[in-house]
N, C-alpha and C positions, 0 to 999 in steps of 0.2 A: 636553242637546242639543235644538236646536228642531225642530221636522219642517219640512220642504219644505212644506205647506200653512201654517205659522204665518208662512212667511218670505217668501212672496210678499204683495206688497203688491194688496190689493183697494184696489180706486177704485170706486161705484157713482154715478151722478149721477140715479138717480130708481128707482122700483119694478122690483124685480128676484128672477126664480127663480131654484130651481138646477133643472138640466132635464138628464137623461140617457139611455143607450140602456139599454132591459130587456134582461135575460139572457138570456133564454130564444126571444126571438125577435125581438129589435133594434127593438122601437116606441120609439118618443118617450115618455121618461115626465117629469111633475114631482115634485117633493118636496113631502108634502102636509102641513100643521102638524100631523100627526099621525104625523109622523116615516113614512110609508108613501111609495108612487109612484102618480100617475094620470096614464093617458093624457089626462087633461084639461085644461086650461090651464084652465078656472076653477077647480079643485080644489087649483090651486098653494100655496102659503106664499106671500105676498110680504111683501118685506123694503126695508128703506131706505135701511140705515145699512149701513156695511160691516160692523160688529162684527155684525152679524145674519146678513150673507150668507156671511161667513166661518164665522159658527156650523151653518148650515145647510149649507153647502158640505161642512164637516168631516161633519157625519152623512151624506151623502147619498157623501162618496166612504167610508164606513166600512162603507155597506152594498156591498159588491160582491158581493155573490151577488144581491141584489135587480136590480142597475143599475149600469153600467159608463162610465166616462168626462164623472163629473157635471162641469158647469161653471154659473158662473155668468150668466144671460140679461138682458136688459134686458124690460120688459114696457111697456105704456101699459094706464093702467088708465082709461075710458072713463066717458063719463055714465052712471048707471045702474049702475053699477062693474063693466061687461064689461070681461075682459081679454083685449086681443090681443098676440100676440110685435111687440115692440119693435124690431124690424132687418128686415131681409131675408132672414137667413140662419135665424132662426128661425121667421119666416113661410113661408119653402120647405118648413123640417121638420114646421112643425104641418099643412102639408098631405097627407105621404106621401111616397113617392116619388114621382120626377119624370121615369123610366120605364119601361115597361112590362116585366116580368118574360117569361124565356121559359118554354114550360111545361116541368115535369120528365120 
């Protein structure tokens, strides 16, 4: 039997994470080539090819006690090789949230 991750088809068309939410208190994490998570986007893995991001993909949703709901991101990786999120929708997350909480 193939799993539902072998059988979706990845397309990646340039440098790419896998980016998810932590457990324990829902921050933006990446997968780091050391098989771990960091709130950092320079810390990420990046990857190229699909056969990489489907590998990384697979570890990042196996850890779910670490992080939940990994996907795979698009990055641009800069002069200097800063990396910033690749869309829009992951430039809103690497900022935070987008309002303001009420207090407890």
């Amino acid at each position: 039997m193939t799993s539902p991750l072998e059988q979706k088809k990845i397309r990646i068309t340039g440098p790419s994470v896998v980016t998810a939410n932590r457990t324990w208190d829902g921050a933006v994490v990446y997968r780091t080539a050391d098989r771990g998570w960091s709130t950092a986007l320079a810390d990420a893995a990046i990857v190229g090819t699909s056969d990489d991001a489907r590998a990384l993909l697979a570890e990042g949703v196996a850890d779910d006690v670490g992080a939940v709901g990994a996907y795979i991101a698009p990055v641009e990786v800069k002069e200097g090789g800063v990396v910033e999120p690749g869309n829009l929708r992951e430039h809103i997350r690497s900022k935070g949230l987008t309002i303001d909480l009420l207090p407890a």
